[in-house]
N, C-alpha and C positions, 0 to 999 in steps of 0.2 A: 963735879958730877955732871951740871948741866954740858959743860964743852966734854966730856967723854960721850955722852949721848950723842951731840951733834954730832960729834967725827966716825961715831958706827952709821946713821943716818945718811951724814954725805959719803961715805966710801960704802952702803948699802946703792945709792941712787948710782955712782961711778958703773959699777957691777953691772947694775940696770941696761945700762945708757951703752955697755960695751958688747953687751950680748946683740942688744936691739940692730948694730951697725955692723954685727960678725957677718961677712961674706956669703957665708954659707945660708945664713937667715935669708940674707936679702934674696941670693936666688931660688931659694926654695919659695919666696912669698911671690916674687914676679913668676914661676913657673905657675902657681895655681891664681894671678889674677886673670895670667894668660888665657888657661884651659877654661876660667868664669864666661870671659868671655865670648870662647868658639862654645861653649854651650845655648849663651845666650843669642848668640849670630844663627846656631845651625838651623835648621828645617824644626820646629815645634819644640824649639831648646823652651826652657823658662812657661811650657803650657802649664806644666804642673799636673799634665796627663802620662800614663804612661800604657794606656791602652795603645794596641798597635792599627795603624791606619787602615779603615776599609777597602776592601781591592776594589779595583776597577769595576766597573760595569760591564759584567759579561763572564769574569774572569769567578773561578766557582772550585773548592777541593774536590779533585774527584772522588768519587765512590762507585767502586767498582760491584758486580752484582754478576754472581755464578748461580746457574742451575746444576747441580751436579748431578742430576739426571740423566742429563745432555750427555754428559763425559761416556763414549760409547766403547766397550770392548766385545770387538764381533768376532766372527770367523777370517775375516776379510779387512785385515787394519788398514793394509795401502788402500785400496778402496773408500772407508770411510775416515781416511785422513786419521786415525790414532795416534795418536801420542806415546811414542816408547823411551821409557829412562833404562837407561844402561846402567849397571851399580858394580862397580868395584871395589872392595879394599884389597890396595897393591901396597905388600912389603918389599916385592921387586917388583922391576920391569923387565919382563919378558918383547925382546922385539917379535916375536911371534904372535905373540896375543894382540899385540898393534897392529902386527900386517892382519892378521885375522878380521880383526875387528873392521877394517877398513875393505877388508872381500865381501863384508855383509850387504846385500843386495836392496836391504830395507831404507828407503830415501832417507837420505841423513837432515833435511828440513826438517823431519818428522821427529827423530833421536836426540836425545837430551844425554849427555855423559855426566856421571859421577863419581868420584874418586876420594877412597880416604887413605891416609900415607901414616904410617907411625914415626914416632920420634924415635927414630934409632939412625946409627951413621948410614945401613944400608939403605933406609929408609930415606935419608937424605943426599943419596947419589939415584933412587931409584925417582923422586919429584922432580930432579933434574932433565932426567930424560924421556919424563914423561911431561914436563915442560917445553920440551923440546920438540916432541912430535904432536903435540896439540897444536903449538903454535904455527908449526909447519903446515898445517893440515887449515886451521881455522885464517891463515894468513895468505891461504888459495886463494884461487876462483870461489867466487858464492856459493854455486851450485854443488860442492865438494865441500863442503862447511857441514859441521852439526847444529842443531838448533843450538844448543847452549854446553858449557863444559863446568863445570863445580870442582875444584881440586881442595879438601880439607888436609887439617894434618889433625893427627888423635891429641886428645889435650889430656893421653892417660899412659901410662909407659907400656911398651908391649914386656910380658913377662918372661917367656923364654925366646931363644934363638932361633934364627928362621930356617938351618940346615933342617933338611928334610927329617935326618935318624930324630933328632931331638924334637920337634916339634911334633912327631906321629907318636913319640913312647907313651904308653898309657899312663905315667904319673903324671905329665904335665898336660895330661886332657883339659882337668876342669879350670885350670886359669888361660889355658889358650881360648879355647874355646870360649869362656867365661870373656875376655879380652875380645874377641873376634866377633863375637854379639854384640857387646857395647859397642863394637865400631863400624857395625851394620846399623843399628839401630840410630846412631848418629847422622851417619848417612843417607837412610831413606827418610829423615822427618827433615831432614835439613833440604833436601834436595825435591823433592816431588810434589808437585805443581797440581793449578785447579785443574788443570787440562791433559794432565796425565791418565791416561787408561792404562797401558801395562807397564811392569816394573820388573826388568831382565837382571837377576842376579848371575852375572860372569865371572868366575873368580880368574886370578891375575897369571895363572900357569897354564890356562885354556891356546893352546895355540891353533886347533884346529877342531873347525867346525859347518857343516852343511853353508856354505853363505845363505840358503834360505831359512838360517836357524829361527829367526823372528816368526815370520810366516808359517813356519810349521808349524812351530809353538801355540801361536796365535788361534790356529784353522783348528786344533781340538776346541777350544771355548770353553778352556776349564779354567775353575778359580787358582787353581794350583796346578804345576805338570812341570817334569823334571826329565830329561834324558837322562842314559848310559853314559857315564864317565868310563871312559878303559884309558890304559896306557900302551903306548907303542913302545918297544924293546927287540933286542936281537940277541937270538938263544943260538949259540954256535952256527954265528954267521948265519943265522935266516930271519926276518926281520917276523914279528908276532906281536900279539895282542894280548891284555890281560886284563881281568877288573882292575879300577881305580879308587874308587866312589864305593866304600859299603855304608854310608848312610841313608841308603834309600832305602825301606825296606817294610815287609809287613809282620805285625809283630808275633809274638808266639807268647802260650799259656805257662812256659818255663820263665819267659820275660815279664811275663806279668804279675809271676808270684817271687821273682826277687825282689820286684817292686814294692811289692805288699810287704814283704818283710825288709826293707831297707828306710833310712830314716829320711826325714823331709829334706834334709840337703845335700843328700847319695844325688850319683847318677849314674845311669848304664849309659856307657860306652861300647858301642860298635864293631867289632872286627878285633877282636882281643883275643887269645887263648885263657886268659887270666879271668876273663869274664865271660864266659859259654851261656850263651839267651837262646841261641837257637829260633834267631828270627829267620826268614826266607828273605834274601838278599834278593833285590832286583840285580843284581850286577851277577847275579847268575842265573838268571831267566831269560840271559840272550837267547837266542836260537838263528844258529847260520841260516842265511837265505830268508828270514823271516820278514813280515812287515815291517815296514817303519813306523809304522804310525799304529801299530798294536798297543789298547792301552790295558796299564792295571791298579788297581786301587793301593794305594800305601799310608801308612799308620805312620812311617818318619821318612824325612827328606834331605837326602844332600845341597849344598849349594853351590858346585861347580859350575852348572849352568839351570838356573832355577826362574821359569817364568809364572809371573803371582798378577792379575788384577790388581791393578789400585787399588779400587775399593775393597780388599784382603785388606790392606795395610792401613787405610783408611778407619777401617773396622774397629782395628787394633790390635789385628794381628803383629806383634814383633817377633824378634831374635830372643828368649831372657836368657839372662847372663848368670841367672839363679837356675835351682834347679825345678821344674814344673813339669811334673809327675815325674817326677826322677830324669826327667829329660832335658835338655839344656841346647843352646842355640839352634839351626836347622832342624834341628830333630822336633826342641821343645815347640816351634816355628809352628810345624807340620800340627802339634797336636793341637797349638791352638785355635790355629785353622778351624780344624775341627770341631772345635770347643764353640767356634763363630757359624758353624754351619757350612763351610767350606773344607770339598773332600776331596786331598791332593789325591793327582794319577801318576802315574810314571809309561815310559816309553823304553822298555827294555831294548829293544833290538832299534832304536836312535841315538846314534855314537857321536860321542862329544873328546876330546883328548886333551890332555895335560901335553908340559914338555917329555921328551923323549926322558927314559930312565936312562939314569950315568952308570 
């Protein structure tokens, strides 16, 4: 009995003694007496502190300090130095709307670009080439540079197709649009700086416009102001004009009592047969030969070319993506404006255009 004990004992201590010399121990034990001792070597190895060292004498985090007072939006931006952000969401690229954008007259030191791109394949040939001509552009001469360029992508699927027929049908209003506000709204909090004063919403099919479009904008001094969107087309070979844009508009008492009788997450939509409001379009209040700079008050707003104060958006004015008074992105935009105390205008007879009609 006692030598069966011994011999589990000594062939327990073998086991012992063959693990302790396995290869693999030994260099797993020399790798960490190794690393014991560059801890003990390095700079404060073995202090047993692990507060991190005081800087230097002199050397201080900054902290930055705005008056947002300061932040000035006049008549006169070139003048007092203003701060303009450009905002795009582009599903395509239009090389038009680039050359456009680059005839603007308003010092590009001044101009900040922003851009949001969706996740779709078109959407992923159109960052391409607008990678393309940023870099081209910001890879000049200094003086031919923008102050800064922001290119986002939406981290939300766009829900319908970007051909023009599908995209305008009144059933797929409220998720486009619903979609197109969430990726406005992305856009200007992501992008707009202490030192911005205006905030130019350009949408991505504007190919031609006033080069002095900024400054004009600007020289009303309203919190909100929106031109004439038309399109250029040719009616049996003669080239013409026609509205573009029916969301600019002021409202009527037929629009205000569908509202009263529709539910909290209706919305009226715009330029429909399907849905008769009977608001007064800005987009037919042109008048040939009229001023440009004629203004008039509106209850809702397009945003093909939409110039807003910072301080609108600051406020908390957004895009919503819900419906708010029955009204939903640009339009809902416009009312909340309002709702802040800020009362968009429009420039009927000041022409902004989209691409040519196919």
């Amino acid at each position: 009995m006692q030598s069966t004990n011994h011999h589990i004992q000594t062939a327990t201590m073998v086991a012992r003694s063959l693990r302790r010399s396995n290869p693999r121990t030994l260099v797993l034990a020399l790798i960490l007496f190794i690393g014991f001792l560059m801890f003990l070597l390095s700079p404060g190895g073995g202090s047993g502190s692990s507060l991190p060292k005081p800087p230097k004498q002199g050397l201080r985090r900054p902290i930055s300090h705005y008056k947002m007072n300061n932040v000035k939006t006049t008549k006169d931006p070139i003048g007092n130095r203003e701060r303009v952000l450009i905002l795009t969401p582009l599903a395509r690229f239009y090389p038009g709307y680039w050359a456009n954008l680059l005839k603007l007259t308003f010092p590009r030191e001044l101009v900040e670009l922003g851009f949001i791109v969706p996740k779709t394949r078109e959407g992923n040939a159109a960052l391409k080439q607008l990678e393309d001509a940023v870099r081209k552009v910001q890879s000049g001469p200094k003086k031919g540079r923008f102050h800064g360029v922001t290119i986002m992508r939406q981290d939300f699927d766009t829900p319908t197709p970007q051909n023009e027929k599908d995209r305008h049908a009144l059933a797929a209003q409220k998720l486009r649009r619903a979609a197109m506000a969430r990726a406005r709204n992305s856009l200007v909090f992501t992008t707009i700086g202490t030192e911005t004063s205006w905030v130019l919403w350009l949408d991505s099919d504007i190919i031609e416009t006033p080069p002095t479009l900024i400054q004009d904008l600007a020289s009303h001094d309203k919190s909100v102001i929106v031109p004439n969107c038309f399109q250029r087309y040719v009616d049996n070979g003669v080239s013409a004009i026609r509205p573009y844009d029916f969301n600019s508009w002021h409202d009527s008492p037929k629009a205000l009592e569908m509202a009263s009788k529709m539910g909290k997450d209706d919305v009226i939509f715009e330029g429909y047969r399907e849905m008769a409001t009977y608001r007064t379009l800005m987009a037919y209040e042109r008048v040939e030969g009229g001023s440009a700079h004629a203004e008039t008050l509106l209850d809702g707003v397009g945003g093909t070319a939409l110039m807003v104060k910072a301080e609108v958006h600051r406020d908390g004015a957004m895009f919503p993506p819900f419906a708010f008074y029955n009204l939903i992105e640009t339009e809902g935009f416009a009312k909340m404006a309002r709702r802040l105390g800020y009362q968009p205008y429009g420039l009927p007879n000041y022409l902004v255009f989209p691409h040519f009609a196919s």
